[in-house]
C-alpha positions as a LaTeX table, in Angstrom:
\begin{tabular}{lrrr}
\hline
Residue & $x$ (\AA) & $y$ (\AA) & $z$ (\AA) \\
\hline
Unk1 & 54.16 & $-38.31$ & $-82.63$ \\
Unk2 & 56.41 & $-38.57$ & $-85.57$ \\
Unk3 & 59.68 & $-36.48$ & $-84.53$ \\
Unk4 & 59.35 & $-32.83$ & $-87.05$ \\
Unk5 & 62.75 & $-31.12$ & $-87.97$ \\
Unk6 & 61.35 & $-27.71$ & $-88.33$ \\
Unk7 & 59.28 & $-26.07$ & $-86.41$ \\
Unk8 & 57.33 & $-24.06$ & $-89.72$ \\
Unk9 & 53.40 & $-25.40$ & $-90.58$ \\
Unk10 & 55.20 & $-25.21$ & $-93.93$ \\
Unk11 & 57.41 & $-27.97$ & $-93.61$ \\
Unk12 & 55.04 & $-29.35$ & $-91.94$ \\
Unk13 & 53.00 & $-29.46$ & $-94.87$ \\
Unk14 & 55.44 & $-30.68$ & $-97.03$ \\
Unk15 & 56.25 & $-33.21$ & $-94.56$ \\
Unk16 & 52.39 & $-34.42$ & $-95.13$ \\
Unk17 & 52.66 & $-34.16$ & $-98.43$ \\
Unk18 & 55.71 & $-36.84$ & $-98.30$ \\
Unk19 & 54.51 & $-39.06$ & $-95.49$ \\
Unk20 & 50.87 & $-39.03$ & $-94.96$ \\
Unk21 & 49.52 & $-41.52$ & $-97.12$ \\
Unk22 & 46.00 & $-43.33$ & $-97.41$ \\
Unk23 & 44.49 & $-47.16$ & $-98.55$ \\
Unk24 & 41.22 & $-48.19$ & $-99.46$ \\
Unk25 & 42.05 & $-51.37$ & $-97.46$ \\
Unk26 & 42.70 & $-50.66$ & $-93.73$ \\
Unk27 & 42.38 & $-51.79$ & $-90.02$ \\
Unk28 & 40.25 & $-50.33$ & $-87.18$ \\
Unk29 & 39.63 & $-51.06$ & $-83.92$ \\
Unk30 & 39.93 & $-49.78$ & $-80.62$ \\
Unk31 & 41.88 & $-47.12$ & $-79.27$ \\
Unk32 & 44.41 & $-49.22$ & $-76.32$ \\
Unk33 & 47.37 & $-47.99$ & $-74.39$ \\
Unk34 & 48.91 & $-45.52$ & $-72.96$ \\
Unk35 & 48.39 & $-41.75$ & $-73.94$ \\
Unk36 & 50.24 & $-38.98$ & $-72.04$ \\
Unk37 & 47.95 & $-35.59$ & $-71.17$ \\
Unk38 & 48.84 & $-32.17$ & $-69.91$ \\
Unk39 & 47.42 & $-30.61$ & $-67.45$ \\
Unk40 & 45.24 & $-27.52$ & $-68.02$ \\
Unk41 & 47.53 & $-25.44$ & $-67.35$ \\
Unk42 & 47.39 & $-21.36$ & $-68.50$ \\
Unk43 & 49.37 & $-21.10$ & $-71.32$ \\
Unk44 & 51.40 & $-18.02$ & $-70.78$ \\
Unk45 & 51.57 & $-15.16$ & $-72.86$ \\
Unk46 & 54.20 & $-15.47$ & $-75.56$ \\
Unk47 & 57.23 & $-12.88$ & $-75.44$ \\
Unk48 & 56.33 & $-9.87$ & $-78.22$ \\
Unk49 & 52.72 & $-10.82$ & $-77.49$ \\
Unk50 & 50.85 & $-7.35$ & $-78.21$ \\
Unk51 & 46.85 & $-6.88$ & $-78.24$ \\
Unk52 & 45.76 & $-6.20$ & $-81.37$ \\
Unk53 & 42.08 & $-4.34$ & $-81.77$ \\
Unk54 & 39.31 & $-6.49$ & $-82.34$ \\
Unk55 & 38.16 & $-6.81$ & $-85.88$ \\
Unk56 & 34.94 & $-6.22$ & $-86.68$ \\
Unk57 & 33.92 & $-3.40$ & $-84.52$ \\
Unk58 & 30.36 & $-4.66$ & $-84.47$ \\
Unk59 & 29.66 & $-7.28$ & $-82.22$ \\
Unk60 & 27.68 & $-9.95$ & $-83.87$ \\
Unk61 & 26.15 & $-12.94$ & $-81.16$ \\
Unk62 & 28.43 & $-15.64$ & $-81.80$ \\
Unk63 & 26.73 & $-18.73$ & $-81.23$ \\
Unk64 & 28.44 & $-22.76$ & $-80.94$ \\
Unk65 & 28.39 & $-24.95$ & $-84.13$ \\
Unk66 & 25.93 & $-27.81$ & $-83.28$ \\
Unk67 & 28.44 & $-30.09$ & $-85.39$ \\
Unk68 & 31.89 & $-29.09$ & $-85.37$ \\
Unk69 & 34.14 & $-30.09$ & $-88.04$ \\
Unk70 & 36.20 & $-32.42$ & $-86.23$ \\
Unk71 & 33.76 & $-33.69$ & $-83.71$ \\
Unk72 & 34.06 & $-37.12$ & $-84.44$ \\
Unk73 & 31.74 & $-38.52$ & $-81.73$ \\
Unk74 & 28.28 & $-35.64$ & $-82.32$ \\
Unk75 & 29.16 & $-34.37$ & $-78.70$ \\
Unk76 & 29.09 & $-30.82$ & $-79.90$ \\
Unk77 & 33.15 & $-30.91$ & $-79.14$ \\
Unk78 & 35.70 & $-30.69$ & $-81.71$ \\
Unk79 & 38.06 & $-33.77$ & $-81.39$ \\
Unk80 & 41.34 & $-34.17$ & $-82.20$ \\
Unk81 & 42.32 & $-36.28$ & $-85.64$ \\
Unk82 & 45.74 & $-37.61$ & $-85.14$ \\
Unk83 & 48.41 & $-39.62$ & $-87.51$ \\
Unk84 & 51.24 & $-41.79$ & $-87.01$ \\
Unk85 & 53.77 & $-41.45$ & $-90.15$ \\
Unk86 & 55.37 & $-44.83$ & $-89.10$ \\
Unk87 & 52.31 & $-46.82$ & $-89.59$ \\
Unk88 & 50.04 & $-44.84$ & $-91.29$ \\
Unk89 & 47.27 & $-45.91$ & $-88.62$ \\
Unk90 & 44.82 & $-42.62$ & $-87.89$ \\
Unk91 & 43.27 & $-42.22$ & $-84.59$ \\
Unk92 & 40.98 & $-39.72$ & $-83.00$ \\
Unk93 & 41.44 & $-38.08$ & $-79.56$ \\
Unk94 & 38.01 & $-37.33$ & $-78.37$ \\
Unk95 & 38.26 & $-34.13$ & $-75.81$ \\
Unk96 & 36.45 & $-31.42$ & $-73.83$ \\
Unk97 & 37.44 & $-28.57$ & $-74.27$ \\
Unk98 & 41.66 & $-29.01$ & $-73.52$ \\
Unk99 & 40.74 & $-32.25$ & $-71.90$ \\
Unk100 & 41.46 & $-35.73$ & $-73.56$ \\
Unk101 & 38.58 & $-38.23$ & $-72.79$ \\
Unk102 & 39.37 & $-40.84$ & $-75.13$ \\
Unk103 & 40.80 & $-42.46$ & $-77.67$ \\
Unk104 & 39.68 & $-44.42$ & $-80.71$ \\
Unk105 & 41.78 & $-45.90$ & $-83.51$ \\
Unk106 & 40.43 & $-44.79$ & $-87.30$ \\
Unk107 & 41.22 & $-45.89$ & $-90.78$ \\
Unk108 & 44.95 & $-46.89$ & $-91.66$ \\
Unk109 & 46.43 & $-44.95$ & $-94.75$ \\
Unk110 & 48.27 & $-46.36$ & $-97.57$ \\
Unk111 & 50.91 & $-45.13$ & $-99.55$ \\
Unk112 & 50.65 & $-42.47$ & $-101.87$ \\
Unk113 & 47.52 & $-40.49$ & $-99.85$ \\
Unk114 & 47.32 & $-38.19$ & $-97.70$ \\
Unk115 & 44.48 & $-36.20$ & $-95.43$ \\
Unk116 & 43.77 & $-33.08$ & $-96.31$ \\
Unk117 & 40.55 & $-31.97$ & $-94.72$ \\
Unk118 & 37.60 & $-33.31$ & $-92.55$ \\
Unk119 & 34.05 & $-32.38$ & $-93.39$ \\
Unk120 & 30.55 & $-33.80$ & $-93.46$ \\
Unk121 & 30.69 & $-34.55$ & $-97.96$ \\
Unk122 & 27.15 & $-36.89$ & $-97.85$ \\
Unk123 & 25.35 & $-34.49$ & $-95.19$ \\
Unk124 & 24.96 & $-37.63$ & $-92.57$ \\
Unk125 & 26.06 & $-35.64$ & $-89.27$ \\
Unk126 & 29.00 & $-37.31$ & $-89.48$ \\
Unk127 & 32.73 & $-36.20$ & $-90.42$ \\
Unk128 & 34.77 & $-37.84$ & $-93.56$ \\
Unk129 & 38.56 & $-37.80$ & $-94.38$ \\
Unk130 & 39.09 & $-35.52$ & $-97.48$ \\
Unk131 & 42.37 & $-37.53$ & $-99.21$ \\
Unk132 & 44.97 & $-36.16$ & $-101.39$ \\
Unk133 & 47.28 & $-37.90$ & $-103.32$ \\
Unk134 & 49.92 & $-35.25$ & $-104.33$ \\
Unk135 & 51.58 & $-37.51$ & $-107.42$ \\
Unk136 & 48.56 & $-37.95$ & $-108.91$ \\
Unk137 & 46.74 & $-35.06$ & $-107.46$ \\
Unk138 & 43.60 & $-37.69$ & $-107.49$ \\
Unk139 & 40.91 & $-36.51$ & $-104.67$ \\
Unk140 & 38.90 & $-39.23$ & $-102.45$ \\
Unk141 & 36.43 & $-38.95$ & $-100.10$ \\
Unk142 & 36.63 & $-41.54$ & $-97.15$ \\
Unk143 & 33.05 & $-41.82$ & $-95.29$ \\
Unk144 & 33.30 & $-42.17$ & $-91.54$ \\
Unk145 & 30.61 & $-43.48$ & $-88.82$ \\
Unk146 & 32.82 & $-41.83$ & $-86.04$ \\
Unk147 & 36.06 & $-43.79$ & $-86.02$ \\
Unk148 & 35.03 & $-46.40$ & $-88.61$ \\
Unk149 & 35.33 & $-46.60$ & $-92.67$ \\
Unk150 & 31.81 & $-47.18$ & $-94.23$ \\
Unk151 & 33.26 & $-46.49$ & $-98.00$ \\
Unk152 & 34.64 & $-44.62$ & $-100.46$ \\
Unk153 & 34.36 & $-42.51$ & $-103.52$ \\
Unk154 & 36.88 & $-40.63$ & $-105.68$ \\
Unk155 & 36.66 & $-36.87$ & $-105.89$ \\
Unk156 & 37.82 & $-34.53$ & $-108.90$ \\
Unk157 & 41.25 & $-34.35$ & $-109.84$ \\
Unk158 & 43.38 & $-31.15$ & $-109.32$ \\
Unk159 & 44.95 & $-29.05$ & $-111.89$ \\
Unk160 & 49.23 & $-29.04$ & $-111.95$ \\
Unk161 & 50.95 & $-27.22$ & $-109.05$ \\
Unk162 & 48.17 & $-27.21$ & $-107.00$ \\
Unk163 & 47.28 & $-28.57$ & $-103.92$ \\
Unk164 & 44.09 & $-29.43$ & $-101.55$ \\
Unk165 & 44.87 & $-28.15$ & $-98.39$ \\
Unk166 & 41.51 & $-27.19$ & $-96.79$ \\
Unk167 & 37.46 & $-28.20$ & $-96.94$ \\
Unk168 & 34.68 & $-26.30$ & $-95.72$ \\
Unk169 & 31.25 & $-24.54$ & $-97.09$ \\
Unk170 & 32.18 & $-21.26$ & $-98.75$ \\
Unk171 & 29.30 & $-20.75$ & $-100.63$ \\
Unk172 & 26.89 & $-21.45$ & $-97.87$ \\
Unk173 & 24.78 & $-24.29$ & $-99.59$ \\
Unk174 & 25.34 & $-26.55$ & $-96.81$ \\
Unk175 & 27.86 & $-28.92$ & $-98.54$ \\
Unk176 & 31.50 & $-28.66$ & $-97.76$ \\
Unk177 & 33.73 & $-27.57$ & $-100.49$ \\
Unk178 & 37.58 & $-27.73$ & $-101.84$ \\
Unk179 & 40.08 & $-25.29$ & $-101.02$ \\
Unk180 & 43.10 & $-25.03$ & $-103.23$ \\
Unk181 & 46.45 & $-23.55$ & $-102.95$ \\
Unk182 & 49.17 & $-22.91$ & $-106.23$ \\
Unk183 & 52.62 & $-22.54$ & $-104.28$ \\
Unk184 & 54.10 & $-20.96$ & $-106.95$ \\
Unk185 & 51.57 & $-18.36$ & $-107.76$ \\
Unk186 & 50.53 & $-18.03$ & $-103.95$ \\
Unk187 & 46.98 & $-18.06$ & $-105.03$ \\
Unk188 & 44.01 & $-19.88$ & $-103.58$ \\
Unk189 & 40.84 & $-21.34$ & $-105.34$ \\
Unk190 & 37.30 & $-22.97$ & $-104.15$ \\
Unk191 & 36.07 & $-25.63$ & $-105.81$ \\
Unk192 & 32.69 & $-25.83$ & $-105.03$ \\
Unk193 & 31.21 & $-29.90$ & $-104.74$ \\
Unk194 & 27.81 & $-31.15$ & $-104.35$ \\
Unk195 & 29.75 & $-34.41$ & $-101.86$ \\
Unk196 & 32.53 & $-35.57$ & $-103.81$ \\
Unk197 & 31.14 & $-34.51$ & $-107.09$ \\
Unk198 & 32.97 & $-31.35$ & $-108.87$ \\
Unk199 & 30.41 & $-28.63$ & $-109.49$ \\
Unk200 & 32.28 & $-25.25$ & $-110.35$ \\
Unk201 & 35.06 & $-23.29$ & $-109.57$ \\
Unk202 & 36.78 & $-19.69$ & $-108.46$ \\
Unk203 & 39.62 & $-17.99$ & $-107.51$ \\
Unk204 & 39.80 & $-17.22$ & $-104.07$ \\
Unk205 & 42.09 & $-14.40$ & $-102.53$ \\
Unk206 & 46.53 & $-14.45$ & $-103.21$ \\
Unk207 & 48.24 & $-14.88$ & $-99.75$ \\
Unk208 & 50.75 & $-12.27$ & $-98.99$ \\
Unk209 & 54.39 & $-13.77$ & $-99.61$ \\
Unk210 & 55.70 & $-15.66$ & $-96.34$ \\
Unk211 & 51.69 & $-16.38$ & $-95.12$ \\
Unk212 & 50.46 & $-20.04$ & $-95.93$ \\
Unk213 & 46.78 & $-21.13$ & $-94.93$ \\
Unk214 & 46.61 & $-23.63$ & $-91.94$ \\
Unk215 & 42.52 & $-23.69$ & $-91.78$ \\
Unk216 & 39.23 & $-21.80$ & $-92.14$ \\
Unk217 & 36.59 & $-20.76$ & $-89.27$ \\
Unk218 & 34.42 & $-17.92$ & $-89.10$ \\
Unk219 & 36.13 & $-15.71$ & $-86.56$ \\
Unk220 & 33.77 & $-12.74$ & $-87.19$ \\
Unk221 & 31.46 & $-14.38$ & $-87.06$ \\
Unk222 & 28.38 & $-13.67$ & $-89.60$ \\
Unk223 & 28.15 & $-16.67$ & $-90.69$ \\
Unk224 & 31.15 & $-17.16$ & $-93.63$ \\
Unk225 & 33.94 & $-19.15$ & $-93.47$ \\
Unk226 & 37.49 & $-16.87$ & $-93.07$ \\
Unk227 & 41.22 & $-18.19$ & $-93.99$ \\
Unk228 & 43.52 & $-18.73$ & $-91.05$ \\
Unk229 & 47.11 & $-17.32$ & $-91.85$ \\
Unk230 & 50.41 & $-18.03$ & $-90.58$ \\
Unk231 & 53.80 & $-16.75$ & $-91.21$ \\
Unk232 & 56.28 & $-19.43$ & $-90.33$ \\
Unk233 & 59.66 & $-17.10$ & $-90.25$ \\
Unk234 & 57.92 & $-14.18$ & $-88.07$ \\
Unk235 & 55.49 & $-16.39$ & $-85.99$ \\
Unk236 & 52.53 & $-13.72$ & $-86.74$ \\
Unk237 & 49.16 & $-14.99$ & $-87.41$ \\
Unk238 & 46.49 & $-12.68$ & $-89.09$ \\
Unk239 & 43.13 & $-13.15$ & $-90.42$ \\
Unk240 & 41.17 & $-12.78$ & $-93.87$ \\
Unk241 & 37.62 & $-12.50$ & $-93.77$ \\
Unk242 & 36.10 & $-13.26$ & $-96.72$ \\
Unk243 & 32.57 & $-13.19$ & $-98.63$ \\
Unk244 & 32.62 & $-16.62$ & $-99.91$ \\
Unk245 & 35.84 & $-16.30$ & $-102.45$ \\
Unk246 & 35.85 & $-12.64$ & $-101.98$ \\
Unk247 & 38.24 & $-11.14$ & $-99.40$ \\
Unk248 & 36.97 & $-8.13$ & $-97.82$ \\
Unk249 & 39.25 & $-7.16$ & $-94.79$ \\
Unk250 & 41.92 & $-9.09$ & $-92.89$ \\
Unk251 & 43.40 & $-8.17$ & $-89.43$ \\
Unk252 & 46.47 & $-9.62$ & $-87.36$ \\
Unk253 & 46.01 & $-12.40$ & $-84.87$ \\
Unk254 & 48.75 & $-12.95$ & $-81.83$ \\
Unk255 & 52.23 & $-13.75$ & $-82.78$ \\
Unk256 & 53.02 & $-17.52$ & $-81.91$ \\
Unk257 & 55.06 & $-18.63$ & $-79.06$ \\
Unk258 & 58.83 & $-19.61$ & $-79.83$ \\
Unk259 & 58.65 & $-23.26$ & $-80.49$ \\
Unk260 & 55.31 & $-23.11$ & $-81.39$ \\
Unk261 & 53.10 & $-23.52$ & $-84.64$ \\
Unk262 & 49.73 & $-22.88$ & $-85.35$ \\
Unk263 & 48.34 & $-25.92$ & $-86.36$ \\
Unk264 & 44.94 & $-25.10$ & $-86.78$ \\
Unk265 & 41.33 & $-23.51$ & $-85.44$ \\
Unk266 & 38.27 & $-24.75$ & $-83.64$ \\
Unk267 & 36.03 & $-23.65$ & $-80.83$ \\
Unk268 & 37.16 & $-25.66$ & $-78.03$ \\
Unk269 & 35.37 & $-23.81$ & $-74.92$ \\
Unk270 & 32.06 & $-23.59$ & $-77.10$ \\
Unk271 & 31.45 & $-19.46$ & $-77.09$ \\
Unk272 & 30.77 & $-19.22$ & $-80.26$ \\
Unk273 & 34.30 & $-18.33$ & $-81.19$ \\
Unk274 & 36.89 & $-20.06$ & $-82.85$ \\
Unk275 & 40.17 & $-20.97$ & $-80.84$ \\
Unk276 & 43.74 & $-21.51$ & $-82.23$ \\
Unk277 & 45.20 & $-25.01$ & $-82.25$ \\
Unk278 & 48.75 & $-25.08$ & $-81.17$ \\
Unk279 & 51.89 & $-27.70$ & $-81.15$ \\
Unk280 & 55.37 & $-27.82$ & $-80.27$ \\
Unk281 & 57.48 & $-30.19$ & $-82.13$ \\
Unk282 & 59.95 & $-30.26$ & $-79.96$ \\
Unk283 & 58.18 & $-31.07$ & $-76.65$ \\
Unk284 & 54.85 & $-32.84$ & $-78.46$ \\
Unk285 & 52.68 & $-30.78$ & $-76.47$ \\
Unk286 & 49.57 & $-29.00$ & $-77.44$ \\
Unk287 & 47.91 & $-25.59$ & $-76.60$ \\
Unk288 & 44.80 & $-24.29$ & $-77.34$ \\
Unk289 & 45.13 & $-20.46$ & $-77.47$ \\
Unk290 & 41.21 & $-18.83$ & $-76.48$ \\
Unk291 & 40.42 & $-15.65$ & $-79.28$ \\
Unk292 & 38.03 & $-13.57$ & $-79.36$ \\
Unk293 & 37.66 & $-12.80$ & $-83.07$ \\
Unk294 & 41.38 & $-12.10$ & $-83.59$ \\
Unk295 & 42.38 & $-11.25$ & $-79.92$ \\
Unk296 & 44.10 & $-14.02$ & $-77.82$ \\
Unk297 & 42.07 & $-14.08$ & $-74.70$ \\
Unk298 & 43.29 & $-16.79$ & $-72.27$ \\
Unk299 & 45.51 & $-20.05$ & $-72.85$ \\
Unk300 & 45.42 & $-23.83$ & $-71.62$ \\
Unk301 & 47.84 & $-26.55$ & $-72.10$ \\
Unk302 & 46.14 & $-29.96$ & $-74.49$ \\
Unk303 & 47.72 & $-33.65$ & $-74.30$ \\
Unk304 & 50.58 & $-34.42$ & $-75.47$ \\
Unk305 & 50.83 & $-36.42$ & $-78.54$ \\
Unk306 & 54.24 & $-38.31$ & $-78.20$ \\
Unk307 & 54.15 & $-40.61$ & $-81.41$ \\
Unk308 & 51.75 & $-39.02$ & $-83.52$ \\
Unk309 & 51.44 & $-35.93$ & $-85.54$ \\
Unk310 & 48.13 & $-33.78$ & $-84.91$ \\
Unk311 & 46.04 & $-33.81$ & $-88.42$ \\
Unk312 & 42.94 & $-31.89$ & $-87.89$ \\
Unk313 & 41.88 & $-29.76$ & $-86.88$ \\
\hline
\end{tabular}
């Protein structure tokens, strides 16, 4: 895990932005060595934890993803992508639920790239690397049989100041799609894509000053993709649910753990709802945090990642 000197998502971001980097030549093989893993231990409730009230009142059935995002393998189990700023090599952690199974080395990086997203662009069953290069703010779309390159193709090139910093379907067509983010302005847009092909675009919702976007998952759920929201300085998460581009409410999440950031969102213990991804810098470790639309439910301790910063989800 490469060694962060702040313990914000932000500058963790910007961190990416500097160091993650991607090639269209690269090495793959398989994962070898030694990994350390936690123990699935509780992880305890953070001090100024409160219980906020579920949001919606109306209790749709969630029901499990039969693809996650991130589930590398097509075990039903989101996976952990992982990325080592030193040599640029990508690996993924396969895992159930907190558990680490194994390992598998993926695609090495070059300069100038960086990962921004994983999603399914040609509709094969199988996850790809969305890459960003933030001088050029050129788009590529890196297909992936599990762990292994097949090929590539470009994607559409950003406008200034803004950035790629999540994929998924908004629009509900079935093909994942580009969300951008304009520091300055604090505004978010979708670019919707039919695989790495530009087809239109909108503004999405302005994040509140303070907030950035770590991820999207439908936390309701009914079935649309919501933004994820973190606030680096006060530690408070909070989510936006959303009608495609449209927001329509938002409500808090739990406040973060000292030492902690919230590094992204999957459902880990398959209920149907989506679970916050958690890292300390400091100690490596992971957490998974278990939510119940916006209510933290029960913690457990993931591996530790000494050497490697935690990409997706």
């Amino acid at each position: 895990m490469a060694t962060h000197s702040s313990h914000s998502i932000w500058e963790k971001r910007k961190s990416q932005f500097a160091t993650w980097f991607i090639s269209l030549g690269f090495a793959c093989c398989g994962m070898t060595g030694t990994v350390t893993v936690s123990a699935a231990t509780p992880y305890g409730t953070p001090t100024g934890y409160y219980t906020p009230t579920p949001y919606p009142t109306s209790t749709p059935t969630p029901t499990p993803a039969a693809n996650p995002p991130t589930d590398f393998n097509r075990d039903g189990k989101p996976d952990y992508l992982l990325f080592n700023s030193s040599t640029r090599q990508t690996a993924i952690w396969y895992l159930n639920n907190n558990a680490f199974v194994s390992g598998a080395y993926g695609p090495t990086l070059p300069a100038g790239w960086m990962v921004a997203g994983v999603a399914d662009f040609n509709r094969d069953g199988k996850p790809d690397f969305a890459l960003f290069n933030p001088s050029t703010r050129q788009t590529a779309i890196w297909y992936l049989n599990n762990n292994v390159f097949v090929s590539a193709a470009f994607g559409p090139t950003l406008l200034p100041s803004w950035q790629l910093v999540a994929t998924g379907d908004l629009n509900r067509d079935g093909k994942p799609d580009f969300v951008l983010y304009n520091p300055s302005t604090l505004r978010t847009a979708i670019w919707y894509l039919n695989n790495n092909a530009y087809v239109s675009g909108v503004y999405g919702p302005t994040l509140s000053s303070g907030y950035v976007l770590v991820g999207l998952a439908d936390f309701d759920p009914d079935g649309k993709l919501d933004y994820l929201l973190f606030n680096p300085s006060t530690r408070q998460t909070a989510i936006w649910y959303l009608n495609n581009n449209v927001f329509i409410s938002q409500a808090p999440g739990p406040t973060i753990a000292s030492g902690y950031i919230l590094a992204g969102a999957a459902d880990f213990n398959r209920d149907g709802k989506p679970d916050y991804v958690l890292y300390n810098p400091t100690t490596q470790r992971t957490a998974i945090w278990y939510m119940n639309y916006n209510v933290l439910v029960s913690g457990a301790f993931g591996p530790t990642i000494a050497g490697w910063s935690l990409a997706a989800p």
